[in-house]
Every structure is written in structure tokens, then in C-alpha cells.
C-alpha positions in Angstrom: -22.5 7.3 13.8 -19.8 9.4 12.1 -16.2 9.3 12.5 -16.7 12.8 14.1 -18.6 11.7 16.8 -15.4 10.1 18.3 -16.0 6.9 17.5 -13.4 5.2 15.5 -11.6 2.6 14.5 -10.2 0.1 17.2 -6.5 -1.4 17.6 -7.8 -4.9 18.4 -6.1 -6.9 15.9 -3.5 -9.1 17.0 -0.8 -10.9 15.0 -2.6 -13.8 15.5 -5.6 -12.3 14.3 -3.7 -10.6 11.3 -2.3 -13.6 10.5 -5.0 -15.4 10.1 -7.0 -13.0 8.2 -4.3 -13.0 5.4 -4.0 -17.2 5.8 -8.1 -17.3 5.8 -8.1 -15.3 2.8 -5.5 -17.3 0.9 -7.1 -20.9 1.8 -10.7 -20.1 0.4 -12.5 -21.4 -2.6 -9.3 -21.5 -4.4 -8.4 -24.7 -2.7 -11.2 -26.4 -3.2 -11.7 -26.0 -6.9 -7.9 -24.3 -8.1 -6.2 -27.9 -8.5 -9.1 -29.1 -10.8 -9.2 -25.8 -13.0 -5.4 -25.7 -13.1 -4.6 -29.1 -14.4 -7.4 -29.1 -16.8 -5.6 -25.8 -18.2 -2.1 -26.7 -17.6 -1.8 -30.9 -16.8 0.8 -31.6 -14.1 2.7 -28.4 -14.8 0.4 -26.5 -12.9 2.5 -27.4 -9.8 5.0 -24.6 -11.7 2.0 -22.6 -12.1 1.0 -22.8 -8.7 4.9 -21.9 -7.6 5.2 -18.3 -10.3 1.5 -17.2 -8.3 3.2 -17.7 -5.5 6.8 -16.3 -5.7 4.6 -13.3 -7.9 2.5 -12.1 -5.1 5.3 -13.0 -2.1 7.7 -10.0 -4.1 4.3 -8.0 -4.1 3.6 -9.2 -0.2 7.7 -8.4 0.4 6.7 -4.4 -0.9 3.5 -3.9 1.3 5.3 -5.1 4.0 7.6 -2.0 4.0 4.6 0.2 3.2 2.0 -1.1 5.6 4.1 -0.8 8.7 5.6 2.7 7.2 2.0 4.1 6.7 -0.5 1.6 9.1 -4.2 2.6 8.4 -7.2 1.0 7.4 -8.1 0.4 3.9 -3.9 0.9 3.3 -3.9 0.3 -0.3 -5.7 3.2 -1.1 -4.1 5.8 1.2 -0.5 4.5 0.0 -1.2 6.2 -3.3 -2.3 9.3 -2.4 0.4 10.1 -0.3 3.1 8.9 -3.1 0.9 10.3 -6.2 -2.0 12.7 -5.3 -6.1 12.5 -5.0 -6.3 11.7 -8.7 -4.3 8.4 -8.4 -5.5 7.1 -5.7 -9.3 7.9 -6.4 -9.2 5.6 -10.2 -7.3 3.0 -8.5 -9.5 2.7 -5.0 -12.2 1.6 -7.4 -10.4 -0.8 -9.2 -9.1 -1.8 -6.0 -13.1 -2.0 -5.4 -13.7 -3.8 -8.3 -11.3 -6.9 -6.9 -12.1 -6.7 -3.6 -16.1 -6.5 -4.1 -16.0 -9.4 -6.7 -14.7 -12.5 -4.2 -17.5 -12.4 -1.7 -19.6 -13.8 -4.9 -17.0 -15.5 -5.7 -16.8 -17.6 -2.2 -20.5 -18.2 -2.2 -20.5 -19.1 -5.9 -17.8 -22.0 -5.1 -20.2 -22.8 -1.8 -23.0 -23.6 -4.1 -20.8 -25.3 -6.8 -19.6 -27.6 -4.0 -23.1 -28.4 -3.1 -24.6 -29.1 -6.3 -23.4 -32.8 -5.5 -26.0 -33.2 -3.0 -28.2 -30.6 -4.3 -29.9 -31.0 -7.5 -31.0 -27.4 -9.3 -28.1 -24.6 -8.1 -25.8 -25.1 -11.1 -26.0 -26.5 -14.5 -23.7 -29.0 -16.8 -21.2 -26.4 -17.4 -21.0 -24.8 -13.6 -22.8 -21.9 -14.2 -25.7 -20.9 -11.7 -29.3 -21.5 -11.7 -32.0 -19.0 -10.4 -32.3 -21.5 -7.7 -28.2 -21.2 -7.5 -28.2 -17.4 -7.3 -30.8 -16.8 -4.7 -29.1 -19.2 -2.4 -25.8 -17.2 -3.4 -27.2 -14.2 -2.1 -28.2 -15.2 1.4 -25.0 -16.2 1.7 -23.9 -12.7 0.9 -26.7 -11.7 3.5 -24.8 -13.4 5.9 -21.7 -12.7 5.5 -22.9 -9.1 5.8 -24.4 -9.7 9.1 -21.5 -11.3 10.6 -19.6 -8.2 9.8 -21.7 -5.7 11.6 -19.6 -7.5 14.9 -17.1 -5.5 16.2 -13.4 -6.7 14.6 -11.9 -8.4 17.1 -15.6 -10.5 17.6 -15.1 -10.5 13.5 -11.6 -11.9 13.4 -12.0 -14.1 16.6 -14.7 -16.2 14.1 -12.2 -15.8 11.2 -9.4 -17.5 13.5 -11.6 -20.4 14.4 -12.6 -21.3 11.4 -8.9 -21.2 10.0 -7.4 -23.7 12.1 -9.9 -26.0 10.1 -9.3 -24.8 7.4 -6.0 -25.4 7.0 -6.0 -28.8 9.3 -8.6 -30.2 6.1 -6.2 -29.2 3.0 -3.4 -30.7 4.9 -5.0 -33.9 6.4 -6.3 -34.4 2.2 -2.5 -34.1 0.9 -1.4 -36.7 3.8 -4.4 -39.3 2.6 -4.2 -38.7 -0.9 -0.6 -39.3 -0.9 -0.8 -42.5 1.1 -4.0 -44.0 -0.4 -4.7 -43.1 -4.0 -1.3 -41.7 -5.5 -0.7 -42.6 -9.3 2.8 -41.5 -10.3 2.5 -42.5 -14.0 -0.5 -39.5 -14.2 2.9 -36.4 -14.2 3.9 -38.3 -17.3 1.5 -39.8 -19.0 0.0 -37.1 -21.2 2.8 -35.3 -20.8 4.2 -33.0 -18.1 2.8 -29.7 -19.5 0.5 -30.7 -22.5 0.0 -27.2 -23.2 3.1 -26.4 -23.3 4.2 -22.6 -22.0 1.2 -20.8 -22.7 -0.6 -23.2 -20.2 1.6 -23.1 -17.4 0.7 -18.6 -17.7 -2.9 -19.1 -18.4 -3.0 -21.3 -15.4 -1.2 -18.5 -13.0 -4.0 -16.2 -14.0 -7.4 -17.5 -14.8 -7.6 -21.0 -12.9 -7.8 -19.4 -9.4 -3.7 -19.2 -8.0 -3.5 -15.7 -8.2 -6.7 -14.9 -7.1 -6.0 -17.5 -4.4 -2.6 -15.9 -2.9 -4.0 -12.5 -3.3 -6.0 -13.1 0.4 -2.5 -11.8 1.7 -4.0 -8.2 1.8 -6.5 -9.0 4.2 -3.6 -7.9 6.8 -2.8 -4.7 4.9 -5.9 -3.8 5.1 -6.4 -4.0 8.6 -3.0 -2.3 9.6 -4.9 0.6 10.9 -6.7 -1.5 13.3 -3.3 -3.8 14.7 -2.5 -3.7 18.0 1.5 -3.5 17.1 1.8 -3.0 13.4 5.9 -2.7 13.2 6.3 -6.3 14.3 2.5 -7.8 13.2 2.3 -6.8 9.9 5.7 -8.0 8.4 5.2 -11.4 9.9 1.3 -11.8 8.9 1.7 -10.6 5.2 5.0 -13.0 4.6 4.4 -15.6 6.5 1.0 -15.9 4.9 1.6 -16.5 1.7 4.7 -18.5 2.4 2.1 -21.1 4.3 -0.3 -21.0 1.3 2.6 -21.6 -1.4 3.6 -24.8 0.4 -0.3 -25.8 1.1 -1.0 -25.2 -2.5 1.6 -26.8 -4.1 1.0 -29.5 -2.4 -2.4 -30.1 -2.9 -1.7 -30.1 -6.4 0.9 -32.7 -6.5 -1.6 -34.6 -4.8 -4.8 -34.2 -6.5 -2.8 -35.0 -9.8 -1.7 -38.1 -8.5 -5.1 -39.5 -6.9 -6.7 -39.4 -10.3 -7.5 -42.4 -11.5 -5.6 -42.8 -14.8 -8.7 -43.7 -16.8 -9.9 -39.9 -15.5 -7.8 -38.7 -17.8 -7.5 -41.2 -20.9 -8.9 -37.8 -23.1 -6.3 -35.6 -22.2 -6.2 -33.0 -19.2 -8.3 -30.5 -20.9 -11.4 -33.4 -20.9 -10.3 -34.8 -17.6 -13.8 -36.1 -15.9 -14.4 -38.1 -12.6 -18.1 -38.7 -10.5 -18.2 -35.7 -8.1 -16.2 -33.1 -10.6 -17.9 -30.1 -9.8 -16.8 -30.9 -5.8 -13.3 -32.4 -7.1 -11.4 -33.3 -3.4 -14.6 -34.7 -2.0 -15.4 -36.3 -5.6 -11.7 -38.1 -5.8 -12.0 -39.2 -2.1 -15.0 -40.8 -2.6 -13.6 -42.6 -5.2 -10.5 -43.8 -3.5 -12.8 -45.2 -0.6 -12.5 -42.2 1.5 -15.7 -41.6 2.6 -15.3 -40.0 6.3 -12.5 -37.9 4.4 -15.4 -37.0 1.7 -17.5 -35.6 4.2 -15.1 -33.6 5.9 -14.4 -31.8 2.4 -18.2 -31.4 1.8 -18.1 -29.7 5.3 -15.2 -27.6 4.8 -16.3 -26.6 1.2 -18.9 -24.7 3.1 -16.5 -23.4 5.8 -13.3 -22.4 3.9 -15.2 -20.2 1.2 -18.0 -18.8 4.1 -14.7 -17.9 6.0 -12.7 -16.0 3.2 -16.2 -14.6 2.3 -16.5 -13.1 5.8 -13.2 -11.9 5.9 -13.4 -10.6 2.5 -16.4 -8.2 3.3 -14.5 -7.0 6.4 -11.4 -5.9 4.1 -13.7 -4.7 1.0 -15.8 -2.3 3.8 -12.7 -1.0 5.2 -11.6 0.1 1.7 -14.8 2.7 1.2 -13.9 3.5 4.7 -11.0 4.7 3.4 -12.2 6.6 0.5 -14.4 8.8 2.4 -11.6 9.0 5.3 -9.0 9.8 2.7 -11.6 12.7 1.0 -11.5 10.7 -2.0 -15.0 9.5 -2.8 -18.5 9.9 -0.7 -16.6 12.1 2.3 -18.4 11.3 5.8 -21.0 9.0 4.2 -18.4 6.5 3.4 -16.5 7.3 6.8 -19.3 6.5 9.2 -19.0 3.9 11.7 -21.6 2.0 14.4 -21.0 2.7 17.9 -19.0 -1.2 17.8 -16.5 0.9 15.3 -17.8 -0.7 11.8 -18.1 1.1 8.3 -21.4 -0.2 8.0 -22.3 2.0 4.8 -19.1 0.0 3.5 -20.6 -3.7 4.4 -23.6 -2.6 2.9 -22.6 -1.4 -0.3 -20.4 -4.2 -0.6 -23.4 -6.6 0.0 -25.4 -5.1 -2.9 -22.4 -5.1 -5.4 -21.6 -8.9 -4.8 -25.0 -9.2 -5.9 -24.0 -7.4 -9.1 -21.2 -9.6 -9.6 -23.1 -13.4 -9.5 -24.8 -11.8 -12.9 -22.1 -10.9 -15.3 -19.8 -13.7 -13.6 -22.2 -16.7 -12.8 -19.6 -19.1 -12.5 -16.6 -19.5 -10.0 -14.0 -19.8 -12.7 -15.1 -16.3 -14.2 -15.7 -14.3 -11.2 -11.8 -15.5 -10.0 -10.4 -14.5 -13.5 -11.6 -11.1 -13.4 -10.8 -11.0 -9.8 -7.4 -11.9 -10.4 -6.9 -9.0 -13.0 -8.6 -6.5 -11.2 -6.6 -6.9 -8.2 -3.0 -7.4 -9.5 -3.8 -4.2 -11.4 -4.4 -2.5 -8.3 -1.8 -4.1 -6.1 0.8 -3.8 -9.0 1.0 -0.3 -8.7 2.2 -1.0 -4.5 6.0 -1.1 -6.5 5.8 2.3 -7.6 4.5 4.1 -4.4 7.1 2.0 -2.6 9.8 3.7 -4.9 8.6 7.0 -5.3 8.3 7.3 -1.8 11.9 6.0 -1.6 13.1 8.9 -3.3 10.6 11.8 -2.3 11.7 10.5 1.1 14.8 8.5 1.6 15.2 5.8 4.1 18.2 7.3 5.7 16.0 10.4 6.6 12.9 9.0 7.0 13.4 5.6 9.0 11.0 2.5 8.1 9.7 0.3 10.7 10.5 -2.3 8.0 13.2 -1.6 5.4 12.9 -4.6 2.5 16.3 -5.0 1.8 17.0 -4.9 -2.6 13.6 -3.1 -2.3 14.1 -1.2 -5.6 15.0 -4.4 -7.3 12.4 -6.4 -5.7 9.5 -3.9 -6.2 10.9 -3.6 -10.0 10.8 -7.6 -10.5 7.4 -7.3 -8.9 5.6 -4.9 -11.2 6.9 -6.7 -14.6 5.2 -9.6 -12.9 1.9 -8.1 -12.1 1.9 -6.9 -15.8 2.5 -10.5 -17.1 -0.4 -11.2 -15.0 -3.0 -9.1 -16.1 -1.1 -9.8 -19.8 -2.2 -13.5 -19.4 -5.6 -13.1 -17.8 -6.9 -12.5 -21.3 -8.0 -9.8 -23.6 -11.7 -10.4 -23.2 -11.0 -10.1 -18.7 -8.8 -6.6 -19.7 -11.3 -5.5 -21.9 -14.0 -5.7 -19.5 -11.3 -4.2 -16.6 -10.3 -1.1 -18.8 -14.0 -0.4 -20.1 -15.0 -0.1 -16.5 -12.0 2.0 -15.3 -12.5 4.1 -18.4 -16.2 4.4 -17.7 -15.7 5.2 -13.6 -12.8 7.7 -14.6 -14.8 10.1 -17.0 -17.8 9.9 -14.7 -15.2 11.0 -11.8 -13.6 13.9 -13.5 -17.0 15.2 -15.0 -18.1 15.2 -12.0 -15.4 17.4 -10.7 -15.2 19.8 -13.5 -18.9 20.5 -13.2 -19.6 20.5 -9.1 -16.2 19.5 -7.6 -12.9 20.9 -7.1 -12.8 22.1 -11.1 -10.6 20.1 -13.8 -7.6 22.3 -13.2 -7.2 21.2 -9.3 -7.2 17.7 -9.9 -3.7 16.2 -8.9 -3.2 15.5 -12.9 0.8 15.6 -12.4 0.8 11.9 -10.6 -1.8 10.7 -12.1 -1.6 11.4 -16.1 0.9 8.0 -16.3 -2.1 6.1 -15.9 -3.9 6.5 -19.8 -0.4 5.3 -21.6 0.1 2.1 -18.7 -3.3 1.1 -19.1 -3.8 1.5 -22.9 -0.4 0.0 -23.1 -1.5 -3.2 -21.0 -4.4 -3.5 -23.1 -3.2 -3.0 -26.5 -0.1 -5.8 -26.2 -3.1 -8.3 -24.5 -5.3 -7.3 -27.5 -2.3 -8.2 -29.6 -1.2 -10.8 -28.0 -1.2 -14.7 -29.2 -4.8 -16.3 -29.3 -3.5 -19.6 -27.6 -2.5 -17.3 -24.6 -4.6 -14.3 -24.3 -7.3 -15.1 -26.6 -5.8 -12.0 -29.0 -5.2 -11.2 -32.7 -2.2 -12.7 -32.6 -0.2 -9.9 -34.6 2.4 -10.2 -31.8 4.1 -14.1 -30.8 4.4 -15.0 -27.3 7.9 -14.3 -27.5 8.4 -10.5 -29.0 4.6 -9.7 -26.4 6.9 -10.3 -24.0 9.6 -8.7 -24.4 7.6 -5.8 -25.5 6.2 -5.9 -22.4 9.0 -6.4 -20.5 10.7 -3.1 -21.3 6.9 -1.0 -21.3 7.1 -1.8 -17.7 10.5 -0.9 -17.0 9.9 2.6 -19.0 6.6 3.4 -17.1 7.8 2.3 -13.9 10.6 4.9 -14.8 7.6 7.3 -15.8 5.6 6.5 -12.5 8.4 7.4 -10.0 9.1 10.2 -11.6 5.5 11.5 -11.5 5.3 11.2 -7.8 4.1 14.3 -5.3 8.2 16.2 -5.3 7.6 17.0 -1.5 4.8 14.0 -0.3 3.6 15.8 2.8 1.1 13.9 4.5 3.6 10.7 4.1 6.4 12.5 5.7 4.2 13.7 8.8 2.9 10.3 8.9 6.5 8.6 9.4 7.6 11.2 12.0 5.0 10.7 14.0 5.1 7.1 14.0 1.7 6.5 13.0 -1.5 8.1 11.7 -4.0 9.2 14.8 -6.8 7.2 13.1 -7.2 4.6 16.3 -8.7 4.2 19.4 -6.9 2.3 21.8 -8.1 -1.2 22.9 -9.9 -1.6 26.3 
């Protein structure tokens, strides 16, 4: 049923619930199989990894803060640049922001299957990538996750909460054991602290799974059009999310460094190798004697990723919600809900691209890279609308709910480091990114020119910044050292990034600068408090 029936979206989520949606998206897959990837990348320095993801995306979680409880809707992220930039803007980034979003689904179910290729013979091979066997049982994982979502959200986020009190009760009960019973201090020394030196510690952050781990934070921002009390909810769920996870996950590392057995590693990090690898916590606590812990892992390595999975589609369907509720892409067809208030054309669609995604990305470790990219390209761009807006409409005019205090410091501290990210997620993950964007935006405006608005109304003015950012993130990862981002090399880690460095300060500059002068829509929403997109709870 359309949105113009009078159905719509419903104010049923808590802060519990929010909460928990960003915590359950955090503590996913990325747990289970993060630590391993990390310290073969990175050795024991992957704890500093593990802390840059997470100070990275808590500046990033610090700016949506302000701007979710300024501008509560559902699908947030890609509203927040229309009102600060224009249509054009916010259309090209709402399907990157697809791209991320879409992608983790596969990526839970892939890391569900990896995990039971212990017990199950014939769902991955030697080098973790799936099997046919591997990818049909991926999909009907996908099929479920989709028909858990067609529940109305608070039914949705009442399973989400129960399943992540266990999921964060199992990562912490494994740091507790594997401290106690099978900790090997001489392992943070022994090859050497960070083997890899620099260059590891930032491939780590990027392409082992900690960003794309932290990133479930937006679950919440994505549902602020559907919170029951969004000034005091949303602050306390997007923060206090990630601030749990960082301690969660640098823990686990320090601990799943230390219960290797020092023979595990007698080849060096990069070749580290133990009975049970592809399921590494239930592997090493097998190993240490820990069966009845081993078990519990093999259980939970089927609940955490289902869980994130599940959440995932509920956020990823909310975001094509918002493209046809914004007028951006697909108009009603996009914006129509069941009679329980669910975009079910948006679960749908999100269904049959997560299928897309287990073929180009068979493997956990790929899907999260590219994942990772995608969405800190997308979420990166949260610093600018939050200081456009700032100065289009100034805070002691236009109250926030929220006001992040050093917000134009923060915001600027938190796009160089989204850059970095995407700088050391590779050039063969950006070239795949930018092709697609490239692809998706000619399509877009041709489409236009021909049976749309016509070339000349598109909102060009906010928008146009985007070519030089993009070509400018590619070209110094193309450049970039080999050992790093897998480049040409023509520029040294060193002079990259402080290339980089000062590109980002001179197109955040450019950015701001290209904002809507008079942001209507943004101002009306702030006066009136909030957007009339709800219906209120029974």
C-alpha cells in the first residue's frame, strides 16, 4: 500500500531498541573473523588498528549525532544531503550509500557459512571462498532475513534486541576465558609488535573488517524517523554504540593474540595457521580445552551475523524508502509500505542485490573491504552537510536538539579520516567503487536529459564538487605505494599523505561552499521540530 494511503511509518523505536540496532550492527561477523584477518595483516598492532577504526567512525558517529536529531527521518543519510546540497547530491550518493548498505547482508551470511564450513564439508574451499553448495545456502539465508523484515519494526527490533544481549554476553565471556586460560604474552613480541610496520597497522583499519565492523552505528540514524523520542534516543544510541564496540573489540583482540599457541605463528603473522582457522574463536577454544566455550561460539557465529544481517536489511530497505520519499529515485514505487508500515519493495530489492553481491565478492574478507569503502565514502560526506548547514543556517538561529560542541573541528578531523580510509582500502576496491558511481551517474543524468527534469534543472551548483573529490581520491590511491594500496607507487606513503591531507581540507572548503545559499526544506524542518513523516505509536 502507498505512503498516500495513510499508512506510514511508525515511532515505535525506543532507545533501547535504537541502541541495540546500532550495538547489533557493530557486533556482527566482524567479531567473529576481524581479529584473525587483522593480525594476519597487521600482527599484534592490530589492537592500534582496531583503536584508529574506532576513534575514526566515533568523530563520524559524534557529526550524525547533531544531524539525526536536527533532521529525524527514515533513511537519514540520504535526506541530510539534499537538504544541505540539492537532488543531484543526494541522488549519486544514496546509491553509493546503496552500494554499502546492500553489500553486508551477503556479507553476514557469507561469514555464517565460513563459520560452518568446520562442521560442514563442501560450502567453502582452501582459500575461504564459496562453493555452489556455499552460495545457495548463502541465499536462503538472505531469504530469511528478508522474511523476518516484512514484521512490523518494533516486532523487527524486539528480535534484534534479543539476540544482542547474546551477542554481546559471548564476545565478552571469550575475552574473560581466553585471558584466564590460554594467554601467551611472549606472542605481542615475538615477531615483533607490528611486523608490517605502518602500512599494516592502515591496511588493517580498512580491509580486515574494523571499519566495516564499527560502521553498524548507522543502524540508529537510519531509523531516526521511526524513534519514539529522537532528541534524547539518538545521541545516546549512536555514541554509546560505538564506544561499547571499541572496548569489545579491542579487547577481543588482545585476547585472541594472546591464546595463540606460539607454534601458530612460528611463520610469521601473515602465515599464522591453527585447526579450526576458517571458525578462529571456536578453533582456538577448542584448542585450549574449551569445548563447551567452542560450542557456544559455533552457536553464536550463526546468531551474531543472522542478527546484523536482519538488522542490516531493515536499515538498507529504509534507505530506498527514502529515495522515493525524498523524490530522488523510483518516486511512490520505492515509498510504498504494507499495512504493518514496511517498505517492502525496499526488502525485496535489497534481497535480490545481496544475491548480486556473493558473486563478484565470494568471500567475507572481500565483500567487507568493499563494504568498508563504499560506506565511509558515503558517511564521509556527513562532515560537510553538518557544516554547510552550520553556516546556511547558524546554530544561534536555528537551535539543535544536539549541538556537538568543536563541531567544525571535529567534522573537519572526521572527513580527512574517511579519506585515509577509502585511501587505504586499495586501488583495486576504489577502482571498482568509482567505476560503479561513474557508471550509475551517467545513466542518472541521461536519463534526465532525455525524459526527466532536463540537464539544465538538475541541482548542478552542490553537486559539481563531486567529479574533482572522487577523481582526486582515486588518482592519489592509484598513485599510492604498492605495499599500502596496491598502487604504482609514483607517490611514498609519506608525500600520499600529505597530499591528501590538504586535498581534503581544500574540497571540504569547496563543499561548504557549494551548499543550497538558502536550504529551505532544512530550515522548515528545524522550526517545526520534526518532519511530519510518522504515525504515532498505539
Amino acid at each position: 500500500m502507498a505512503e498516500g494511503t495513510g499508512i506510514k511509518l511508525k515511532r515505535d523505536a525506543g532507545i533501547i531498541g535504537l541502541l541495540f540496532a546500532s550495538l547489533g550492527g557493530i557486533i556482527g561477523s566482524g567479531w567473529l573473523l576481524g581479529p584473525l584477518t587483522a593480525a594476519k595483516i597487521a600482527g599484534p598492532s592490530a589492537i592500534i588498528a582496531w583503536m584508529i577504526g574506532g576513534v575514526a567512525v566515533l568523530l563520524l558517529s559524534f557529526v550524525y549525532a547533531e544531524l539525526a536529531t536536527a533532521f529525524p527521518r527514515a533513511g537519514a543519510v540520504i535526506a541530510f544531503p539534499k537538504l544541505s546540497h540539492g537532488n543531484l547530491m543526494a541522488t549519486v550518493l544514496s546509491f553509493v550509500v546503496f552500494l554499502g548498505y546492500a553489500s553486508v547482508a551477503p556479507a553476514e551470511a557469507s561469514a555464517v557459512i565460513t563459520y560452518a564450513s568446520n562442521y560442514i564439508t563442501g560450502l567453502v574451499d582452501k582459500g575461504g571462498v564459496l562453493t555452489t553448495l556455499g552460495f545457495i545456502v548463502s541465499a536462503a539465508l538472505l531469504a530469511v532475513f528478508a522474511v523476518v523484515n516484512m514484521l512490523a519494526i518494533k516486532t523487527v527490533l524486539a528480535i534484534n534486541s534479543t539476540l544482542t544481549w547474546w551477542k554481546i554476553a559471548i564476545p565478552v565471556l571469550t575475552i574473560i576465558v581466553f585471558l584466564l586460560f590460554g594467554f601467551h604474552a611472549s606472542n605481542f613480541s615475538s615477531h615483533g609488535f607490528a611486523p608490517a610496520g605502518a602500512s599494516g597497522v592502515f591496511s588493517a583499519v580498512a580491509t580486515s573488517g574494523i571499519v566495516f565492523s564499527y560502521l553498524g552505528f548507522r543502524q540508529a540514524v537510519e531509523l531516526a524517523g521511526e524513534s519514539s523520542n529522537p532528541k534524547r534516543n539518538l545521541p545516546i544510541a549512536i555514541i554509546g554504540s560505538v564506544s561499547i564496540g571499541l572496548i569489545v573489540y579491542v579487547g577481543l583482540q588482545i585476547s585472541f593474540i594472546g591464546a595463540l599457541n606460539p607454534s601458530d605463528i612460528a611463520k610469521g603473522w601473515a602465515n599464522v595457521n591453527f585447526k579450526g582457522a576458517f571458525g578462529p574463536f571456536a578453533g582456538l577454544a577448542s584448542l585450549i580445552g574449551m569445548g563447551w566455550l567452542a560450542v557456544l561460539l559455533y552457536i553464536d557465529a550463526f546468531v551474531s551475523p543472522t542478527g546484523t544481517g536482519i538488522i542490516y536489511f531493515t536499515t538498507t530497505s529504509r534507505v530506498l524508502y527514502a529515495t522515493g520519499k525524498e523524490g530522488l529515485i523510483g518516486g511512490n514505487f520505492f515509498a510504498k509500505l504494507s499495512v504493518a508500515g514496511v517498505p517492502l519493495v525496499g526488502v525485496l530489492v535489497t534481497f535480490l542485490v545481496g544475491l548480486l553481491f556473493l558473486v563478484p565478492f565470494p568471500s567475507w574478507q572481500g565483500i567487507v573491504t568493499f563494504i568498508s569503502s563504499a560506506t565511509v565514502l558515503s558517511y564521509g560526506t556527513g562532515p560537510v552537510v553538518m557544516m554547510t548547514l552550520r553556516k546556511t543556517l547558524p546554530p544561534d538561529r536555528y537551535k539543535r536538539p544536539y549541538l556537538l560542541a568543536g563541531g567544525n573541528l571535529i567534522a573537519s578531523i572526521a572527513f580527512i579520516i574517511s579519506n585515509f580510509i577509502i585511501f587505504w582500502s586499495g586501488a583495486a576496491t576504489d577502482d571498482f567503487l568509482f567505476e560503479l558511481i561513474l557508471g550509475f551517474t551517467v545513466i542518472y543524468v541521461a536519463y534526465e536529459a532525455i525524459a526527466g527534469v532536463g540537464i539544465a534543472n538538475l541541482h548542478w551548483r552542490g553537486a559539481w564538487w563531486l567529479a574533482p573529490y572522487f577523481f582526486g581520491l582515486w588518482l592519489l590511491t592509484y598513485l599510492g605505494p604498492k605495499a599500502l594500496t596496491g598502487g604504482t607507487s609514483t607517490l611514498g606513503q609519506v608525500t600520499d599523505s600529505i597530499i591528501l591531507i590538504i586535498f581534503s581540507i581544500v574540497m571540504l572548503f569547496v563543499a561548504i561552499n557549494a551548499g543550497v545559499p538558502d536550504p529551505e526544506e532544512a530550515k522548515a524542518t528545524i522550526l517545526a521540530g520534526e518532519p511530519e513523516l510518522f504515525m504515532p505509536a498505539e
